[in-house]
PLY file of the C-alpha trace (Angstrom):
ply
format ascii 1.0
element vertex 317
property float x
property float y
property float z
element edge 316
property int vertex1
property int vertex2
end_header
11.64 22.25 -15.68
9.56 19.31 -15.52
5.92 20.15 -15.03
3.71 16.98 -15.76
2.15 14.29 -13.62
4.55 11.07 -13.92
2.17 8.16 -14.25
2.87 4.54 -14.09
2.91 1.52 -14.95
2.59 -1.56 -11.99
4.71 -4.26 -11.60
2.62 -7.45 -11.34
3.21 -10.71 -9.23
1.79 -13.70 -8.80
0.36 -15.33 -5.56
-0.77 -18.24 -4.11
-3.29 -16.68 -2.90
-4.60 -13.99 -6.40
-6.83 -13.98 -8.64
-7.76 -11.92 -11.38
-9.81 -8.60 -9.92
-7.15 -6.55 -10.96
-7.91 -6.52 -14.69
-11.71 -6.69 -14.01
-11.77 -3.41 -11.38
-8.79 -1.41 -12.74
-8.49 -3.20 -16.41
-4.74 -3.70 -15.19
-3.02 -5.70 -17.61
-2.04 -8.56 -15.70
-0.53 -12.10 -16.97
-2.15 -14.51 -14.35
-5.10 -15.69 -13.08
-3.33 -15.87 -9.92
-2.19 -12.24 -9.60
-2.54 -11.14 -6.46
-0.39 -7.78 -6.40
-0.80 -4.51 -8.19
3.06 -2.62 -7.01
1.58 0.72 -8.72
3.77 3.09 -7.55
7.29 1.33 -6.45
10.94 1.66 -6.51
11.86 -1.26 -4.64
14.18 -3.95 -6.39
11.40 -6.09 -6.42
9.08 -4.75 -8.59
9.71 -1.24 -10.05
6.83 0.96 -11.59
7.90 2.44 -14.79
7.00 5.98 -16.05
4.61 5.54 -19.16
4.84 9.27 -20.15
6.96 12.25 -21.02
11.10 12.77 -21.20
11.09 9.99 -18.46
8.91 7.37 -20.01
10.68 3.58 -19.72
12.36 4.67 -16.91
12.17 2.94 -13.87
10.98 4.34 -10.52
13.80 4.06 -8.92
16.04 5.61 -11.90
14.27 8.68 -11.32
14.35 8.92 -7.81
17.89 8.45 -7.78
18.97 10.35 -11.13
16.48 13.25 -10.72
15.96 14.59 -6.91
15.00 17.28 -7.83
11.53 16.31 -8.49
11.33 15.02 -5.11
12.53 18.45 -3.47
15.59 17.11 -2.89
14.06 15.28 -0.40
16.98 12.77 0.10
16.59 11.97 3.50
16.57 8.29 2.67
19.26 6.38 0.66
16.08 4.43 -0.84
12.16 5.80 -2.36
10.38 5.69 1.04
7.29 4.55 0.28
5.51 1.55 -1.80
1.90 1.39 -3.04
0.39 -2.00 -4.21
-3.40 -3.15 -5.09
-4.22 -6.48 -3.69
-6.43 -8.82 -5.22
-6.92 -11.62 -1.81
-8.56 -14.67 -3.85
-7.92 -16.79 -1.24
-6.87 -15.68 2.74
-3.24 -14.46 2.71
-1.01 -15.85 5.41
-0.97 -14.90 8.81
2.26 -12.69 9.17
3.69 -9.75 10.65
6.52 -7.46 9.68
9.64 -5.76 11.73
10.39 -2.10 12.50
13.29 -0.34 11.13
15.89 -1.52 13.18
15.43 -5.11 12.88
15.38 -4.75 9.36
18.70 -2.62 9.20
20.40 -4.99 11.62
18.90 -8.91 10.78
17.25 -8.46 7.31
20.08 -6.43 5.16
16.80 -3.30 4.29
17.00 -0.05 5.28
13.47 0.44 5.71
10.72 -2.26 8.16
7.49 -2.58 7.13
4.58 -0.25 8.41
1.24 0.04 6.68
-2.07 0.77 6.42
-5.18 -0.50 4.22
-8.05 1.03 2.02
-11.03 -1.39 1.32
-11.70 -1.07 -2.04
-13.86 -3.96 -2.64
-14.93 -6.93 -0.68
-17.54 -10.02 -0.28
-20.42 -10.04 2.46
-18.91 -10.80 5.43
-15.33 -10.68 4.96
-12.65 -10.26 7.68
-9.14 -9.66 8.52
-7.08 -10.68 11.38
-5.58 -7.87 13.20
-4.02 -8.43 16.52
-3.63 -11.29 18.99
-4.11 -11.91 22.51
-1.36 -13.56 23.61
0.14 -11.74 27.10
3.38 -12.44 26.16
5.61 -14.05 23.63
6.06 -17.18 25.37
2.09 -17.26 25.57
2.37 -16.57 21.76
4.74 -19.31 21.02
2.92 -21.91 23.07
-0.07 -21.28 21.20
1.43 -21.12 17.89
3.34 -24.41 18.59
-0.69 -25.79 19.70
-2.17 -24.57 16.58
-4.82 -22.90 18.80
-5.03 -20.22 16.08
-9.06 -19.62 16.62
-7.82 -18.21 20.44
-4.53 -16.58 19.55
-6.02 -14.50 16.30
-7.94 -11.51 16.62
-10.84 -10.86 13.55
-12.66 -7.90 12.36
-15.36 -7.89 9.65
-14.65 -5.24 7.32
-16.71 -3.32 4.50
-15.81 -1.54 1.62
-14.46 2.37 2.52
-13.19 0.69 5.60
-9.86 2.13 6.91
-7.22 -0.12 8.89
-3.66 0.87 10.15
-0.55 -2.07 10.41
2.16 -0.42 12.46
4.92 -3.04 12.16
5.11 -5.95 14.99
1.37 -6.33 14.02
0.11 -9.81 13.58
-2.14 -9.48 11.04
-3.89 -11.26 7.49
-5.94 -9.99 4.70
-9.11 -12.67 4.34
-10.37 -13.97 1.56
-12.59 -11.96 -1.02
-10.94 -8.24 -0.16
-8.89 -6.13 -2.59
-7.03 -3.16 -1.11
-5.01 -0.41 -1.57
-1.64 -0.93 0.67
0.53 2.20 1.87
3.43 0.80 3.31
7.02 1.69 3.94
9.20 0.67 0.77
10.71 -3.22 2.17
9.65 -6.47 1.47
9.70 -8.30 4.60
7.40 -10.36 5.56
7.08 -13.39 8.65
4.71 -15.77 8.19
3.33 -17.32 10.72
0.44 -19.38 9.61
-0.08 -20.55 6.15
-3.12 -22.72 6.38
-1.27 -25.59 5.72
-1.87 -25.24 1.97
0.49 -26.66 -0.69
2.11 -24.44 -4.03
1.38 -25.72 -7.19
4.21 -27.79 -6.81
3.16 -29.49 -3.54
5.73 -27.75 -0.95
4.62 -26.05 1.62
5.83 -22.48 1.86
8.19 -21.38 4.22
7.47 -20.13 8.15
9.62 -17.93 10.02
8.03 -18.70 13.55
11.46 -17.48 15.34
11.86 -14.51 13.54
7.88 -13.43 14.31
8.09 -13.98 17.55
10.77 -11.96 17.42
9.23 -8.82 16.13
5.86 -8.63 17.14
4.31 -6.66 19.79
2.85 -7.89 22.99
0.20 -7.08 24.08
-1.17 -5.94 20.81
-2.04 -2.27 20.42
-4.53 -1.22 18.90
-3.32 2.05 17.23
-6.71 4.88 16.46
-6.40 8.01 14.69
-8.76 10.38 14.49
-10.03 10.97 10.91
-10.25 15.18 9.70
-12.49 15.91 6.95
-11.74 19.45 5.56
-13.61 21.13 2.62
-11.76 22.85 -0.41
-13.80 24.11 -3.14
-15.77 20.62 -4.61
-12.63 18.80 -3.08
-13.81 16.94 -0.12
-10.82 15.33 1.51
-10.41 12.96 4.63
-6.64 12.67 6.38
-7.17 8.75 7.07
-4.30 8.85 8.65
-0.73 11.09 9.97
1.84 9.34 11.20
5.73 8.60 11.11
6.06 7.00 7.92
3.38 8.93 5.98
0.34 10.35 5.52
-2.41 9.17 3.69
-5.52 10.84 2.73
-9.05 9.81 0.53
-10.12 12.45 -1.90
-13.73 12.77 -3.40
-14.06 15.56 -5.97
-17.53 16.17 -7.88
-15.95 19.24 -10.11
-12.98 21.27 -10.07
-10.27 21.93 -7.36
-7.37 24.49 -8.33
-4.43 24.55 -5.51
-1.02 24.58 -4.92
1.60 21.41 -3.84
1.53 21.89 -0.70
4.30 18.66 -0.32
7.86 17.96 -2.34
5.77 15.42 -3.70
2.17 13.54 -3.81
1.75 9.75 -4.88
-2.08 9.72 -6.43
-4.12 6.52 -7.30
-7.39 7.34 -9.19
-9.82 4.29 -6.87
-12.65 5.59 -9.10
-14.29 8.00 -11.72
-12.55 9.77 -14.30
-11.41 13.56 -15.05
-8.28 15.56 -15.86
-5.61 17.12 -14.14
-4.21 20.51 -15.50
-0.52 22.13 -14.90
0.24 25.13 -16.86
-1.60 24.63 -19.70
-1.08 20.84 -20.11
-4.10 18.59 -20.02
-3.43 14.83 -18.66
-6.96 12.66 -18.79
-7.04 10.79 -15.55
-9.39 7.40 -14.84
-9.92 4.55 -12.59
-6.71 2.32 -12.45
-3.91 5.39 -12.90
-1.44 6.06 -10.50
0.86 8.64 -10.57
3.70 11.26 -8.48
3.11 15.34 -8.72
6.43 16.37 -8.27
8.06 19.20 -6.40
8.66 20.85 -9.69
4.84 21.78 -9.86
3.62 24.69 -7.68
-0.26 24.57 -8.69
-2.38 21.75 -10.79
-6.03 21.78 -11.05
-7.97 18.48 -11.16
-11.84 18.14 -12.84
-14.15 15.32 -13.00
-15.81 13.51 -11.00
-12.90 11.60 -8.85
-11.88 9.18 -5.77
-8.69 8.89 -5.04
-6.08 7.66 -2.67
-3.46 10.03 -1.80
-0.23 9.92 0.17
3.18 11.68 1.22
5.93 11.70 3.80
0 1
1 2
2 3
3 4
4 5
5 6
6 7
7 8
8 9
9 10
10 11
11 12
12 13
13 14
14 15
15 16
16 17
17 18
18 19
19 20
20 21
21 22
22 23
23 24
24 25
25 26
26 27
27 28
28 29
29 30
30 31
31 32
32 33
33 34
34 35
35 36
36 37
37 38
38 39
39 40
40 41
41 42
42 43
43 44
44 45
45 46
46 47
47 48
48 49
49 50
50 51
51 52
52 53
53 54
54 55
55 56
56 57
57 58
58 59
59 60
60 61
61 62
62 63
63 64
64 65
65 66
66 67
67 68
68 69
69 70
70 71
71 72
72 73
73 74
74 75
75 76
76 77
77 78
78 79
79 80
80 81
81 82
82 83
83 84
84 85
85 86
86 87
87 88
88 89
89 90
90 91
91 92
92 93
93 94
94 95
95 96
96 97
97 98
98 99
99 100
100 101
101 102
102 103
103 104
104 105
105 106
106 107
107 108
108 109
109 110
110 111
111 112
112 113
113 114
114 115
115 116
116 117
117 118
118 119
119 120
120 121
121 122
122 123
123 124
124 125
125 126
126 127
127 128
128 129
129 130
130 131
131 132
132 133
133 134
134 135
135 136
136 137
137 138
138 139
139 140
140 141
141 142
142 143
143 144
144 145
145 146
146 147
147 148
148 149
149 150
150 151
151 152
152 153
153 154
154 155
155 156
156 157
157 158
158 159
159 160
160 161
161 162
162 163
163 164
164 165
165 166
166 167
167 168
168 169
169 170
170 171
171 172
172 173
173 174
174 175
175 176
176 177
177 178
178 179
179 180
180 181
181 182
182 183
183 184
184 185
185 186
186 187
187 188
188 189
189 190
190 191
191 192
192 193
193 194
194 195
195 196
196 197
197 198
198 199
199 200
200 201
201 202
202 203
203 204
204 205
205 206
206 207
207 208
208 209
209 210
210 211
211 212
212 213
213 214
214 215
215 216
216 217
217 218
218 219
219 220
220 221
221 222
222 223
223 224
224 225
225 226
226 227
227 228
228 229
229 230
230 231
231 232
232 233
233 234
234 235
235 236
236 237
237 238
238 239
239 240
240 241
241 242
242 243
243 244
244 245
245 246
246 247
247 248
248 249
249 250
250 251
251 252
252 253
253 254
254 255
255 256
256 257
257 258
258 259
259 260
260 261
261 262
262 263
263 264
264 265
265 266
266 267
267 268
268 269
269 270
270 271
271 272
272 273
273 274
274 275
275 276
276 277
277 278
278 279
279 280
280 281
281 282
282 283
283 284
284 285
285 286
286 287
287 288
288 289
289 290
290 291
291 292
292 293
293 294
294 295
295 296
296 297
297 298
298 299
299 300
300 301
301 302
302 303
303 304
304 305
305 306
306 307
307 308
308 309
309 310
310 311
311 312
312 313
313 314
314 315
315 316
């Protein structure tokens, strides 16, 4: 039976808009000075994680969801792994953009999954912001402004600090500014409308492409703002937060300053180490854990203890 921690290895890509935090915060191993995404624990097409330890080691994500359910309690609910976690390095402001819900992404975009998510501030500059929101009425108020370029009206900004919490249910207008790096939980798809690109050229000189139909399409009017409350719950030097509960998943921040010992309480937990360093013990197996690792308990564990001195971001369905 398989009792060990799989840890991974991200799958890397390169953005307009990235830079190189990624190596300097989490000594991630990246290629470019423009890398702007960290896919740390993913099975999409792609960019697939692959396991860097144990039997399954070279293996891809996705070969071991599909070849092995069993470490996922048979949780096969989904044709496809349901969730994706990246680390985003925002150099520059990413595009304005929004993403669809399920069924327009089954029925106009060929993916089984839309595109909800949520954001961790791990790091930022004085004074950055994100847009979240709009306040158009309507679409056709949203279009007419869009067509106007009266962005500074239509977009709604927040400042934002690091620790800072923010959820993206899909049909969300939304942008990460310039001078954040986060941790993304978000439904497994690759979909993304842009709606706004600040006019900005590739390093060939082509713009990149809009889909101004297709966002109007998808996104939400009026915009909601969506709050959850936040639980903090005590368990022995564990102190953990539930940022969020929702449809899609679950996401929690953990702070440990010594040792925890409990059970899996879920067929499986995806775990990125934000800070700190420790170890995590199952059975009698020791696996050293630091800032930068990312890995999936499985369902074939039934208790792990974890030591150190630890922040991490932690997530289920």
């Amino acid at each position: 039976m398989y009792r060990e921690p799989i840890f991974l290895k991200p799958a890397y890509q390169e953005r307009i808009w990235g830079g190189t935090k990624l190596k300097k915060l989490f000594n991630f191993d990246i290629l470019h000075d423009s890398t702007g995404e960290a896919w740390v624990i993913s099975a999409h097409e792609n960019g697939q994680s692959v396991v860097k330890n144990g039997p399954l080691q070279g293996k891809s994500l996705l070969e071991v969801w599909t070849d092995y359910p069993q470490l996922f309690g048979n949780n096969s609910s989904t044709e496809n792994f349901p969730l994706l976690i990246k680390i985003l390095d925002a150099n520059d402001n990413l595009s304005v953009q929004v993403h669809p819900d399920d069924k327009y992404a089954r029925d106009f975009a060929g993916e089984q999954f839309g595109k909800t998510e949520c954001w961790y501030i791990l790091d930022c500059e004085e004074d950055a912001e994100i847009i979240i929101g709009h306040h158009a009425k309507s679409a056709e108020e949203f279009k007419l402004k869009v067509e106007n370029g009266d962005w500074d009206e239509l977009l709604q900004r927040v400042k934002v600090k690091k620790g800072d919490f923010i959820y993206v249910p899909s049909g969300t207008i939304h942008a990460i500014g310039k001078g954040i790096v986060i941790l993304e939980t978000q439904q497994s798809s690759d979909i993304t409308y842009r709606v706004y690109d600040y006019d900005r050229k590739d390093s060939a000189g082509n713009s990149r492409e809009l889909h101004i139909e297709e966002a109007i399409s998808v996104t939400t009017y009026p915009h909601e703002t969506v709050l959850q409350e936040m639980i903090k719950e005590t368990n022995e030097d564990l102190e953990t937060i539930r940022l969020i509960e929702e449809k899609y998943f679950s996401v929690y921040h953990w702070e440990l300053n010594g040792k925890v010992v409990t059970p899996l309480s879920r067929n499986f937990l995806l775990i990125s180490v934000i800070n700190g360093a420790g170890k995590i013990v199952i059975d009698e197996n020791e696996s050293l854990l630091k800032k930068g690792d990312n890995f999936i308990l499985p369902a074939t564990i039934n208790e792990y203890s974890i030591n150190g001195n630890l922040e991490m971001i932690v997530s289920h369905t």
